[in-house]
Backbone bond lengths (Angstrom), bond angles and torsions (degrees), N, CA, C in turn:
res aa  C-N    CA-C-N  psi(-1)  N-CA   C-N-CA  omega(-1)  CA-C   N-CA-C  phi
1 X - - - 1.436 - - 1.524 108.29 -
2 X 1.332 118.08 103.79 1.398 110.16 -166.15 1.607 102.20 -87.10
3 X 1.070 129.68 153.75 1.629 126.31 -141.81 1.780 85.46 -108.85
4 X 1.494 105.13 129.09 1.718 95.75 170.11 1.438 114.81 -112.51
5 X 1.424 112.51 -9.84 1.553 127.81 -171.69 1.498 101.43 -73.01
6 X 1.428 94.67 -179.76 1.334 101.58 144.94 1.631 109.22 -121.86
7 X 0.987 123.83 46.14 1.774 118.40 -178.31 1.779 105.31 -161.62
8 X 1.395 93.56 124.51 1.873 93.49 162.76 1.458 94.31 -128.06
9 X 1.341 92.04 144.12 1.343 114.38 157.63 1.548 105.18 -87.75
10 X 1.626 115.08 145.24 1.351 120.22 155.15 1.848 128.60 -113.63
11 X 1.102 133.04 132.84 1.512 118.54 -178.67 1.300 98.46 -120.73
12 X 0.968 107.49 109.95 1.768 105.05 174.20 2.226 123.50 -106.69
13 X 0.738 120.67 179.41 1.161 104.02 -172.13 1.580 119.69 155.74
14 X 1.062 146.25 104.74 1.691 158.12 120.50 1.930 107.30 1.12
15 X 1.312 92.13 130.35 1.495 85.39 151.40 1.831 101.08 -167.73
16 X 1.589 88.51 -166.59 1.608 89.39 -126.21 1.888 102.39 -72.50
17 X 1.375 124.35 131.25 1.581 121.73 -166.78 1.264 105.05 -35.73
18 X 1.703 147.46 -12.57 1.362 128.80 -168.17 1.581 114.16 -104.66
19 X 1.240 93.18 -18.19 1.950 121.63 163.38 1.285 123.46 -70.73
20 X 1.156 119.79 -27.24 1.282 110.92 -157.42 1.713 119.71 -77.95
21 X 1.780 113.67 -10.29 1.453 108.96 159.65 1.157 112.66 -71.76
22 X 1.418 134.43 -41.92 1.726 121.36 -173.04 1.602 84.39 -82.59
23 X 1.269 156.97 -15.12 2.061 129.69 173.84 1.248 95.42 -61.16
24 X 1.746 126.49 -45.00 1.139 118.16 -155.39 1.704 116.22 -80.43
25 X 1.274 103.86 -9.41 1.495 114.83 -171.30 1.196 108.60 -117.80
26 X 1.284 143.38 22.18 1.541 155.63 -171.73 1.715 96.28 -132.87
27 X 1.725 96.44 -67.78 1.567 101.92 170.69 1.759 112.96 -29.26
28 X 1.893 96.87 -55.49 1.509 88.63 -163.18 1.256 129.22 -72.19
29 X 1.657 92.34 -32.16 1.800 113.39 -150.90 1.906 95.61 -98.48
30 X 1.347 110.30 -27.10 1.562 107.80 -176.36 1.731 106.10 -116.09
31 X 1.354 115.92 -65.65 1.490 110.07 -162.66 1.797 99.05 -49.55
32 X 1.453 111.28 -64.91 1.377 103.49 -159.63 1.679 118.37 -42.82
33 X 1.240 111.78 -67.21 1.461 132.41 -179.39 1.623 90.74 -46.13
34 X 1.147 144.66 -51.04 1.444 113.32 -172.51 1.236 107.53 -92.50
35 X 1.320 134.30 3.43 2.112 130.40 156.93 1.495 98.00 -58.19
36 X 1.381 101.90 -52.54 1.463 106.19 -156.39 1.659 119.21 -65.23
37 X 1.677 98.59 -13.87 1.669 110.93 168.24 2.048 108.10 -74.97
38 X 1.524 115.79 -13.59 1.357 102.93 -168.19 1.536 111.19 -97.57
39 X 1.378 110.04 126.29 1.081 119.39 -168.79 1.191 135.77 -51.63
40 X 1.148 132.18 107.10 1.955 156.32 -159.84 1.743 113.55 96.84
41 X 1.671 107.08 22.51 1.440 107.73 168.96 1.440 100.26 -101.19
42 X 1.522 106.31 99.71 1.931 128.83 171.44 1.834 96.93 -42.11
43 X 1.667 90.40 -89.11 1.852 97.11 -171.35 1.155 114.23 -129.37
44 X 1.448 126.20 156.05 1.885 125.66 167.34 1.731 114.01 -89.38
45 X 0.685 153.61 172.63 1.646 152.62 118.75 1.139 83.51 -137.76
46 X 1.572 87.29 141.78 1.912 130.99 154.96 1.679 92.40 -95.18
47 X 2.166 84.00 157.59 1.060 89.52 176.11 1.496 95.31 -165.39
48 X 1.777 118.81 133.44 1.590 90.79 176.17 1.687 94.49 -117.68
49 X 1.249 117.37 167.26 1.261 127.58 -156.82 1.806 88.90 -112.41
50 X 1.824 84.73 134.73 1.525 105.55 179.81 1.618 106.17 -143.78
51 X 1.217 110.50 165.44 1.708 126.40 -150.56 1.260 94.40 -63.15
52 X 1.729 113.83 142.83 1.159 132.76 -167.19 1.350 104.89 -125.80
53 X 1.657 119.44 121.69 1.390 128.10 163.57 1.576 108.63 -112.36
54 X 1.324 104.38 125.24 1.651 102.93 172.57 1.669 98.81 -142.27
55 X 1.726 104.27 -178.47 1.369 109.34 -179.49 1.748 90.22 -117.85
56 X 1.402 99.77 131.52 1.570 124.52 161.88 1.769 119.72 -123.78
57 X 1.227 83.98 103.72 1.817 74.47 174.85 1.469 109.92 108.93
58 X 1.370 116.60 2.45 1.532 115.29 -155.67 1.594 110.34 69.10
59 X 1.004 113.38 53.14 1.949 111.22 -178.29 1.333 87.48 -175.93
60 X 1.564 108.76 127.70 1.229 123.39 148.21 1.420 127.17 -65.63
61 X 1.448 111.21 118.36 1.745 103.83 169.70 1.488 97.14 -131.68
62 X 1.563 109.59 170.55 1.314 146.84 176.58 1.954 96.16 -77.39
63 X 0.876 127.82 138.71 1.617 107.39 168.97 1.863 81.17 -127.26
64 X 1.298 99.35 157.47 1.655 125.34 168.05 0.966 112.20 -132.28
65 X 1.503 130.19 129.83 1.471 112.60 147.88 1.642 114.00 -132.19
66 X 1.650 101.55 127.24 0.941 127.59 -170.00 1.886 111.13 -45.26
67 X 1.324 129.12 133.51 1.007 165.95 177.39 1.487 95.40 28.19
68 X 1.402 103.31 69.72 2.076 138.78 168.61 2.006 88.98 -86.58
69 X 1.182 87.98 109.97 1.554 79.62 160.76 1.361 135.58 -77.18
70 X 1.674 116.27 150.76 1.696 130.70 -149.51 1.429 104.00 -81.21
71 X 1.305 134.14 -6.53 1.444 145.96 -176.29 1.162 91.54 -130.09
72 X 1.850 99.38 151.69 1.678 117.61 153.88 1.831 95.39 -170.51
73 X 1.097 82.26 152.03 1.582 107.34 -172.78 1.433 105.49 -120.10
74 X 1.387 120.25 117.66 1.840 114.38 172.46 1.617 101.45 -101.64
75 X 1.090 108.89 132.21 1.725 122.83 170.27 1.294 120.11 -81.03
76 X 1.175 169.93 40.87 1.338 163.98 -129.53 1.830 98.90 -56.42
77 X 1.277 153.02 67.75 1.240 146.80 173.03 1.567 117.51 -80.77
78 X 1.618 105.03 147.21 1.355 117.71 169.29 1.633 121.69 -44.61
79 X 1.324 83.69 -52.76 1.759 98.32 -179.38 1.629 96.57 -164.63
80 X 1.771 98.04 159.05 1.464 106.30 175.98 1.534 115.06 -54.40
81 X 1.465 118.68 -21.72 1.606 92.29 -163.90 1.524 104.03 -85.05
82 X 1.598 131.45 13.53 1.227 128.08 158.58 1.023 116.76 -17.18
83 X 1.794 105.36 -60.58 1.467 120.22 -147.96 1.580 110.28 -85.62
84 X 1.707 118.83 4.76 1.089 90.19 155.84 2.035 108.33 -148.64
85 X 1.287 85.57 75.18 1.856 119.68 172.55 1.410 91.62 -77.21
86 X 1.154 96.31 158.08 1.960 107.05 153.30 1.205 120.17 -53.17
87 X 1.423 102.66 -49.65 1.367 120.59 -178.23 1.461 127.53 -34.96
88 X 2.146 88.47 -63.89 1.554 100.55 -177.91 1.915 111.14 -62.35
89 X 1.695 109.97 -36.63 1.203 110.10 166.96 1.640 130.26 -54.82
90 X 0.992 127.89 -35.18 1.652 134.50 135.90 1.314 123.16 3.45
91 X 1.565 72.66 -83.19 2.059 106.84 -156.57 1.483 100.02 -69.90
92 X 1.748 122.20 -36.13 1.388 113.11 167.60 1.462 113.91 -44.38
93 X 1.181 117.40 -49.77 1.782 132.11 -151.51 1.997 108.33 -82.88
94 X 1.446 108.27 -17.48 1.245 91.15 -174.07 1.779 109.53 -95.72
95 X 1.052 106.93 -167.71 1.182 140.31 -176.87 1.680 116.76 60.35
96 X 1.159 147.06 -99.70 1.606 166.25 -123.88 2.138 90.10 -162.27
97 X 1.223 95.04 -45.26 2.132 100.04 -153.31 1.571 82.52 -44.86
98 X 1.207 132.97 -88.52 1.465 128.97 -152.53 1.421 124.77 -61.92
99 X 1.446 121.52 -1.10 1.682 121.44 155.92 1.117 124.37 -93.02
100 X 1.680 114.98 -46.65 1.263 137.95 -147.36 1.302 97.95 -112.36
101 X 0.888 147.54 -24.41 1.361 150.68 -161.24 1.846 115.02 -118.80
102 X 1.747 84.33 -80.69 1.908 78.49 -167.89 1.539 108.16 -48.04
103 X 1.400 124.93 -67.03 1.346 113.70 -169.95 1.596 123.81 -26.81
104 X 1.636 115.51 -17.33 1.305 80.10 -175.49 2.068 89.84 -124.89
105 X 1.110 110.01 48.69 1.744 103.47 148.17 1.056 113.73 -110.99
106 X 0.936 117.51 171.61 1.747 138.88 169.86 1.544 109.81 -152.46
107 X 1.653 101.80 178.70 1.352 115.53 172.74 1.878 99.17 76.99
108 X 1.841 114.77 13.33 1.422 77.24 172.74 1.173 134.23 -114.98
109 X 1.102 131.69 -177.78 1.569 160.66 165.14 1.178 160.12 -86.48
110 X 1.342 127.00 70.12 1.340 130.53 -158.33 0.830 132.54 -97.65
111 X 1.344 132.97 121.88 1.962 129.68 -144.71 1.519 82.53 -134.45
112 X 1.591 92.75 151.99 2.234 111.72 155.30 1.561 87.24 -118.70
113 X 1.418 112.42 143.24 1.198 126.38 166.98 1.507 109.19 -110.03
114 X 1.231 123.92 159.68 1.711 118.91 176.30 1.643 87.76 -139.75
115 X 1.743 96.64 124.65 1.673 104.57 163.17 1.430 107.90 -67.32
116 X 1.931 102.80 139.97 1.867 109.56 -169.08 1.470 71.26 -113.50
């Protein structure tokens, strides 16, 4: 996704091990496709985070960090006040996401980033 903005939003977030086929199929098949209808949302990628080995320092290590949430979603947006249009307020509220879904994540996280 080559980045054209200058702003991502991130939502990151855990949910609960018996949920996680309908997060992943609500996430995919409903939440995304209707963000991506609100006006100044560029692109989505999902992404879930898995174990990281790199070299720092000349030494390979394992890095962890303790309770990093297992989901994240990047938004590609025009500008921050996307996120709070009618629109984007909407598109949160429909489909399955606000019964079936949000109630059971936790741990999340919501960042605006600004390209320096």
């Amino acid at each position: 996704m080559p980045i054209k903005s200058r702003y991502l939003f991130t939502a990151a977030m855990d949910v609960e091990a018996d949920k996680d086929a309908i997060f992943n199929e609500v996430y995919d098949k409903e939440h995304v496709p209707s963000l991506l209808e609100v006006p100044g949302v560029i692109a989505v990628a999902r992404f879930k985070r898995r174990e990281l080995e790199m070299f720092i320092g000349g030494e390979r290590r394992k890095i962890v960090i303790e309770g990093e949430p297992t989901y994240t979603a990047i938004y590609e947006v025009e500008s921050p006040s996307v996120l709070v249009t009618p629109q984007w307020a909407a598109a949160v509220e429909k489909g399955r996401w606000p019964g079936q879904v949000r109630p059971y994540t936790k741990n999340r996280r919501h960042v605006m980033w600004e390209k320096v």
